[in-house]
C-alpha positions as a Markdown table, in Angstrom:
| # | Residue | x | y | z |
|---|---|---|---|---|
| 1 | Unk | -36.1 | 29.2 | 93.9 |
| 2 | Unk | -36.9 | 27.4 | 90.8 |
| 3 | Unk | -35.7 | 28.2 | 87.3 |
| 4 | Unk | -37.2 | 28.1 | 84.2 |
| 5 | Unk | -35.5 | 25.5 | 81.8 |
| 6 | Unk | -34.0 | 27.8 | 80.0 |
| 7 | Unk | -31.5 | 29.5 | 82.5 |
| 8 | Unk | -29.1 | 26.2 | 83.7 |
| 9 | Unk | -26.1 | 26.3 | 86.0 |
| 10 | Unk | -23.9 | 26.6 | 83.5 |
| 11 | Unk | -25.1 | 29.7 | 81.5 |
| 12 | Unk | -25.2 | 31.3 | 85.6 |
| 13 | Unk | -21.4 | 30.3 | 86.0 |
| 14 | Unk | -20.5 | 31.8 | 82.4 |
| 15 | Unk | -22.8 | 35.2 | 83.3 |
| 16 | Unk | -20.6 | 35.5 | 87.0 |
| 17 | Unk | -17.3 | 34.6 | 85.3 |
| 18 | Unk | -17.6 | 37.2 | 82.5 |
| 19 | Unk | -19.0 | 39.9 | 85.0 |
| 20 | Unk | -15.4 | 39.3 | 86.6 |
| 21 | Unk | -13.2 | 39.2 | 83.3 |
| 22 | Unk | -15.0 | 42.1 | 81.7 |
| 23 | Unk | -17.0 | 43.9 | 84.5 |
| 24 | Unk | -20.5 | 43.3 | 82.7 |
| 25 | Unk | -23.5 | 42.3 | 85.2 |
| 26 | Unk | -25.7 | 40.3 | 84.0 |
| 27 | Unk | -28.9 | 39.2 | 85.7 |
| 28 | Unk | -31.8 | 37.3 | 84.7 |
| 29 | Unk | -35.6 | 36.7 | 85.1 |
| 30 | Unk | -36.7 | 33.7 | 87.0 |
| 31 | Unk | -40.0 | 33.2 | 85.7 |
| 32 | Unk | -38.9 | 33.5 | 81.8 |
| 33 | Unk | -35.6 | 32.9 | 81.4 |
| 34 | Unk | -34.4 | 36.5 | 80.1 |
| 35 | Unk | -31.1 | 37.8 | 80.1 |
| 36 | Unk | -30.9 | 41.6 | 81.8 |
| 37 | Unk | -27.3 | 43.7 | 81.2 |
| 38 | Unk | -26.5 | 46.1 | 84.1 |
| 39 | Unk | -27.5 | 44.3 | 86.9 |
| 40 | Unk | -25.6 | 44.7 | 90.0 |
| 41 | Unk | -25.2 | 41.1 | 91.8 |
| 42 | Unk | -26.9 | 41.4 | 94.1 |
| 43 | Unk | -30.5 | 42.7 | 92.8 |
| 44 | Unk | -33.3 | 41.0 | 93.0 |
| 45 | Unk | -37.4 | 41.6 | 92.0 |
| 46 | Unk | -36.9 | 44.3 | 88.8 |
| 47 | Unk | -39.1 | 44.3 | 86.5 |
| 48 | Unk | -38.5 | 42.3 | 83.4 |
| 49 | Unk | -38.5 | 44.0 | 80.0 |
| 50 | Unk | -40.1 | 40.8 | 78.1 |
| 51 | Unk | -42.5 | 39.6 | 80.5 |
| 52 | Unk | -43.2 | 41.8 | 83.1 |
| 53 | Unk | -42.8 | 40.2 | 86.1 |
| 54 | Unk | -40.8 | 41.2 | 89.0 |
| 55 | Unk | -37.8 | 38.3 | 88.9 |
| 56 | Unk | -35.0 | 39.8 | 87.7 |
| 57 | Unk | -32.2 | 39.0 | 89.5 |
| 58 | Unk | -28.3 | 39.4 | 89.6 |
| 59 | Unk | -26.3 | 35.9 | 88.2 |
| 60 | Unk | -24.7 | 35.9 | 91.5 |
| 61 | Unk | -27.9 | 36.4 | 93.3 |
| 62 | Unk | -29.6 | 33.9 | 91.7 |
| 63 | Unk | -26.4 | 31.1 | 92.4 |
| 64 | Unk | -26.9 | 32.2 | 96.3 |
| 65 | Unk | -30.6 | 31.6 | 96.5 |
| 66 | Unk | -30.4 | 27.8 | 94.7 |
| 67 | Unk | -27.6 | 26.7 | 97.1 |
| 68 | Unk | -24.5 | 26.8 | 94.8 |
């Protein structure tokens, strides 16, 4: 899986520690970089709001599929 530029390792690690500390899932779209609230981990292909495409994925999904 390759991620846009935007979306590093680190803003993945921040998303899956503060869906721990404060129960907020967070995934985000591979293909733009967009940040989606209310994702469950482990989701993958919704539809992104800004561009349209079918990458949205949990933060902890996302850390599974690049090898973390």
């Amino acid at each position: 899986m390759k991620l846009p530029p935007n979306l590093t390792l680190e803003i993945l690690l921040k998303a899956v520690e503060r869906s721990m500390a404060e129960n907020d899932n967070l995934g985000f779209c591979i293909s733009c970089g967009t940040e989606a609230q209310g994702c469950e981990p482990d989701v993958s292909k919704l539809p992104c709001e800004k561009c349209g495409s079918l990458a949205v994925y949990g933060a902890e999904q996302i850390l599974i599929e690049v090898g973390v």
